[in-house]
Every structure is written in C-alpha cells, then in structure tokens.
C-alpha positions in Angstrom: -6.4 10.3 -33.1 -6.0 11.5 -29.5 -6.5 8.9 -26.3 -8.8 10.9 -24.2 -8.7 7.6 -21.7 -5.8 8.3 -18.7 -5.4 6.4 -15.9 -5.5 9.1 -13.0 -5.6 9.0 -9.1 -8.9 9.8 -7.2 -9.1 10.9 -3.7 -10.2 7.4 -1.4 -10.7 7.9 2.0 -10.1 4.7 4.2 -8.3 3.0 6.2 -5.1 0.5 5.6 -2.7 -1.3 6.8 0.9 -1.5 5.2 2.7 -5.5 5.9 6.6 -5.6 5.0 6.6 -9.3 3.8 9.8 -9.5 5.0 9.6 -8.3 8.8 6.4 -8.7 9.4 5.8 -5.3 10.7 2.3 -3.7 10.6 2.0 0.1 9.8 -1.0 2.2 9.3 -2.1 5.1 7.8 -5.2 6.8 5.8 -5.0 6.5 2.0 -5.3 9.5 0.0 -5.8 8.4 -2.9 -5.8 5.8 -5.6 -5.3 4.1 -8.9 -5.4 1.1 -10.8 -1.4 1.4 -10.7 -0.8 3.0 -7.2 -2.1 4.4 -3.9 -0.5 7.2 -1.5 -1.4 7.1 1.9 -0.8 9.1 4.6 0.9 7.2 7.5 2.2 8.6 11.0 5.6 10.5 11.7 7.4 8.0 13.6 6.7 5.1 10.7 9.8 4.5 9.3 11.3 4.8 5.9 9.5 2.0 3.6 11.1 3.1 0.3 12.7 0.1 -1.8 10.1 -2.6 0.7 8.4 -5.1 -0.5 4.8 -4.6 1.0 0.7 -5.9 0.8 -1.5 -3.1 1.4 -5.2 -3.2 3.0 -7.3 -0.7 2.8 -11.3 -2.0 2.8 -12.0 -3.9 0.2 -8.4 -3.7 -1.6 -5.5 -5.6 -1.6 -2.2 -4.4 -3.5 0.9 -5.8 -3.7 3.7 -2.7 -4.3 6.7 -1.4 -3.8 6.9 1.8 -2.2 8.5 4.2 -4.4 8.5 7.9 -3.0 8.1 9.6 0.9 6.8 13.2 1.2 7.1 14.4 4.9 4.2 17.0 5.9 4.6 18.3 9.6 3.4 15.1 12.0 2.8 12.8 8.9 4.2 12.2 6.0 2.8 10.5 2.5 3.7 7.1 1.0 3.3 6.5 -2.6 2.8 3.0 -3.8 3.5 1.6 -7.1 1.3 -1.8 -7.6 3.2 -5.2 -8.6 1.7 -8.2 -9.6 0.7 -11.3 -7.7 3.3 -13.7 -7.9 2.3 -17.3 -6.7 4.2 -16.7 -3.8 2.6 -13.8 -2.4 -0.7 -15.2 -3.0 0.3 -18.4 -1.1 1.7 -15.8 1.6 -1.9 -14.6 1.8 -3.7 -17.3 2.0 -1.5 -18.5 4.7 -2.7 -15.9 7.0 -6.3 -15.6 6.2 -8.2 -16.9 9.2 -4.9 -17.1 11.3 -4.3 -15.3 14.2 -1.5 -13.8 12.5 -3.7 -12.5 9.7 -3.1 -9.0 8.2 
C-alpha cells in the first residue's frame, strides 16, 4: 500500500526574527515557507553566513529551534533553510529566561 501522507513545505508569509544562542545576535528576514520539519526564510544581503548555528526562530505565532542547514543567495537577499531540532531543557530554560525581559527575543 502506497503513503499518500508527505510532509511538504507551504508558502507562509511573515515576519521572524533569527537569535544565535550563542552571540546573541538578532537577524531578520521574511519566511517563505514552512514545515513541520523546517522553514526558509528570506533574510537581507549583508546577514552573515548562519550555516552550522545553533538558532531559535520567531516568526508570529511559531517558535523553532534549528540548525541552519543550506544558504541560497538571490541578488540583494539570499534564502535560509532551517532544519527544526528538538527542545532540550536547556533551550526551553533559555526562553523562559527572556520572556518578559528587556532582553527578550
């Protein structure tokens, strides 16, 4: 019997914000699109290389944790593809550190 179920990307249009846990640093972009297992969004030309970085996305309603896994450059931007990790306690504690802060994400 044939799985007709896949898990594909749909186009999402909103705004995020990409955190490197480890800097700190705050980039944003547009996401393009979506899935339960990733997210590419389009961020500007001057953001730097975030391949192999350990980052929490915000875009809306959603919060992923992911690595970021592949860069396509397009002209003035250039897309960021996500792959989504799982909450360790850590990161969650990382979170809810910030929420309400005046550091918050």
């Amino acid at each position: 019997m044939e799985e007709r179920r896949k898990i594909g990307r749909v186009d999402f249009s909103a705004n995020s914000v990409i955190v490197d846990r480890n800097t700190q640093e705050k980039y944003y972009g547009k996401v393009k699109n979506i899935s339960p297992l990733g997210v590419a969004i389009t961020v500007e030309e001057g953001t730097p290389s975030l391949v192999g970085r350990d980052v929490i996305l915000v875009a809306e309603t959603l919060i992923m944790y992911a690595d970021c896994i592949r860069e396509d450059e397009d002209g003035n931007q250039k897309t960021v593809a996500f792959c989504s990790k799982k909450f360790t306690n850590d990161v969650l504690q990382y979170l809810f550190d910030r929420i309400g802060s005046e550091e918050a994400i």
